[in-house]
C-alpha positions in Angstrom: 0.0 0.0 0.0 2.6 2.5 0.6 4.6 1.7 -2.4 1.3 2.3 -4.5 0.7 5.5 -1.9 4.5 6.6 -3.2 4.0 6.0 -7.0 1.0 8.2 -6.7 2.1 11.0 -5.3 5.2 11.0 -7.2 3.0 11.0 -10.2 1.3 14.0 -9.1 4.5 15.6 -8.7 6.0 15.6 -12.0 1.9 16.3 -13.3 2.7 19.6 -11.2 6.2 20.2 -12.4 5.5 19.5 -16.1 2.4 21.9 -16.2 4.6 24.2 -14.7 7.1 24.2 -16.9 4.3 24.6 -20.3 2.9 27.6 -18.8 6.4 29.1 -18.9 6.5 28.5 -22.2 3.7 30.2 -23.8 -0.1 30.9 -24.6 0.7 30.6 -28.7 2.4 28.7 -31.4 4.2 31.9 -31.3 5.1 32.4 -27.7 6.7 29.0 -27.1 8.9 29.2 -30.5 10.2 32.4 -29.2 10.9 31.3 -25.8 11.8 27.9 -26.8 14.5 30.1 -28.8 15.5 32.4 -26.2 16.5 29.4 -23.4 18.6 27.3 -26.7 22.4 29.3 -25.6 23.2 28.6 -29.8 20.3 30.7 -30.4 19.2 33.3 -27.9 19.7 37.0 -27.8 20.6 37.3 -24.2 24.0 37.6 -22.7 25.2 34.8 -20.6 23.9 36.5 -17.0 20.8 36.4 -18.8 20.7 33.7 -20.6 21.4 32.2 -16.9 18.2 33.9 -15.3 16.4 33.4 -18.2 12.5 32.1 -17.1 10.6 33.4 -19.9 9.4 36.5 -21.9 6.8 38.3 -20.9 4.1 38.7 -23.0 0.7 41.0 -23.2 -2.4 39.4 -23.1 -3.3 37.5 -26.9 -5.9 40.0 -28.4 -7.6 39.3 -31.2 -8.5 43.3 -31.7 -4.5 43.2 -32.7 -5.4 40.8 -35.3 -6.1 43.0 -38.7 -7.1 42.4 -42.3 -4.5 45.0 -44.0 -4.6 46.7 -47.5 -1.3 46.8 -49.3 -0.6 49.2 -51.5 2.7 47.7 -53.9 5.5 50.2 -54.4 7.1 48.9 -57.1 9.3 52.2 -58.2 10.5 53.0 -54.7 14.2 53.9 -54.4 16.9 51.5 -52.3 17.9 53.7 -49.6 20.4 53.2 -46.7 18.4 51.9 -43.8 20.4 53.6 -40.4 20.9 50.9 -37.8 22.3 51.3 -34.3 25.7 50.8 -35.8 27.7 51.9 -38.6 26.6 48.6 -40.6 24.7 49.5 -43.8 21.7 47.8 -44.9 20.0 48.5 -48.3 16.2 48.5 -47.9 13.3 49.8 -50.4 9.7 50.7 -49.4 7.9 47.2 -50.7 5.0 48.8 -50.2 1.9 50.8 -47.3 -0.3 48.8 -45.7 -3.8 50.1 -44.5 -6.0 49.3 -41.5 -7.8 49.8 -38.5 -8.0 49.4 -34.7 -10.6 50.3 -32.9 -12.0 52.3 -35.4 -9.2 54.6 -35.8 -7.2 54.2 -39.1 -3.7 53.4 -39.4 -0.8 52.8 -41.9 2.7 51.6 -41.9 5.2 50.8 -44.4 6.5 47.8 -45.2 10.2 47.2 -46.7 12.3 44.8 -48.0 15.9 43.7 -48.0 17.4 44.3 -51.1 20.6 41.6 -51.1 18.5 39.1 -48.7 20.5 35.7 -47.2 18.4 32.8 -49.2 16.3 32.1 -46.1 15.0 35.4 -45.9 14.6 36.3 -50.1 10.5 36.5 -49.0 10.7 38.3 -46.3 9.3 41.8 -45.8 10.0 43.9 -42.6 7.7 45.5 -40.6 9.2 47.7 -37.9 6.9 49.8 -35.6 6.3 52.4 -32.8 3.2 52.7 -30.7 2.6 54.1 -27.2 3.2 51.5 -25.1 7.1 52.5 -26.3 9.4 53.0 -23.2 7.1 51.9 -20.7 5.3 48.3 -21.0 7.6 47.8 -24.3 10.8 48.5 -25.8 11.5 52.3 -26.4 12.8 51.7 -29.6 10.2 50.2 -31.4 9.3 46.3 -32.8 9.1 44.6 -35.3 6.7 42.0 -37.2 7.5 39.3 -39.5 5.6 39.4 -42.6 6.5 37.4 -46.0 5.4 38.0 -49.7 3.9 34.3 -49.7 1.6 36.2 -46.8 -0.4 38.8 -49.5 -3.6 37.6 -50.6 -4.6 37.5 -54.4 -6.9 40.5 -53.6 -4.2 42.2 -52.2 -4.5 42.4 -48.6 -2.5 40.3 -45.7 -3.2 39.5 -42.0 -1.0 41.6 -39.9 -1.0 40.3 -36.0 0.0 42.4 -33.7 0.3 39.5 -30.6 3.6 38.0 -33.2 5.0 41.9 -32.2 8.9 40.8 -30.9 11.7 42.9 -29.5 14.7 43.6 -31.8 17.9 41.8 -30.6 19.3 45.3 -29.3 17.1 45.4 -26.4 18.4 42.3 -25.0 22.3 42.8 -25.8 24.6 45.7 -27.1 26.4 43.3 -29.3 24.0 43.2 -31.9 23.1 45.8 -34.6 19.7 46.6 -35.3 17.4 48.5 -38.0 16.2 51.9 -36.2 12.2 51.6 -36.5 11.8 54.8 -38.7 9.2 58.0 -37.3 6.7 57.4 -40.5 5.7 53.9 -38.3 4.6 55.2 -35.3 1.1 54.6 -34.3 -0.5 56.9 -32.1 -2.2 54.6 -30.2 -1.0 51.6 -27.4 -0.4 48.0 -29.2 -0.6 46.4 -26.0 0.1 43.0 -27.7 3.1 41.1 -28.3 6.6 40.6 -26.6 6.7 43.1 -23.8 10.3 45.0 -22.2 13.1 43.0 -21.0 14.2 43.9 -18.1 18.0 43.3 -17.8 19.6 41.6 -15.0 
């Protein structure tokens, strides 16, 4: 009887623990990939202090009002231009295109851009860089970003844009890295209380 009493509660115990450990991880698909990516040491961001105190992103709450059907308008004769970063590095960007939409009945737009001499992993991605209000107090002051790809664009011209997929750049967990600067034209006068929140450093 107390053997069986002893397998039992030892089975409840590691229940506990494992639940534990999944609500760490994540609400979303998107949550646990990013913190699944932030504790792997050949992958994350975060300097070895943090990396070492490292128990999870925080997160706002997933909001489907941050979920939008955007318009893009294709800017197919937009200059390359030098994209300023937080270094020196240069990065050659053109304006792909401006995407339209709303939230909370207020309209919105923000451009969209596009790597000219993309890696081969990246050759459909578009970047989607962003400032809201939340900026400097519940998220990064300098802005984030959203991962959007051409493959993403509708036939009639339109592409989900979700605002809960919002992630820091790499700069605002370590000073090695070097980072697009969000530009002014893609600030949103309104809080996007959705997505990765600030890191606080150790």
């Amino acid at each position: 009887m107390k053997k069986i009493i002893l397998i039992v509660f030892a089975f409840v115990f590691l229940s506990c623990k494992s639940q534990g450990k999944r609500a760490v991880l994540g609400e979303s698909d998107f949550q646990i990939e990013m913190n699944t990516k932030f504790k792997d040491a050949s992958k994350s961001p975060l300097t070895k202090k943090g990396l070492k105190e490292f128990k999870g992103l925080d997160f706002f709450p997933i909001d489907d009002e941050y979920t939008v059907n955007a318009k893009l308008e294709l800017l197919p004769d937009a200059p390359v231009f030098n994209f300023p970063t937080t270094t020196d590095r240069v990065v050659l960007y053109r304006k792909y295109g401006v995407l339209s939409f709303s939230i909370d009945g207020k309209d919105f737009e923000l451009a969209i851009y596009q790597d000219i001499n993309p890696d081969p992993e990246y050759i459909n991605h578009l970047f989607l860089p962003f400032l809201d209000n939340t900026n400097g107090n519940t998220s990064y002051k300098g802005g984030r970003y959203i991962d959007v790809y051409t493959t993403d664009i509708k036939k009639d011209g339109t592409v989900i844009i979700d605002f809960n997929k919002a992630y820091n750049p790499y700069c605002a967990y370590s000073d090695r890295y070097s980072c697009p600067i969000t530009p002014q034209e893609n600030y949103l006068d309104i809080e996007i209380k959705a997505g990765v929140m600030a890191y606080k450093k150790p």
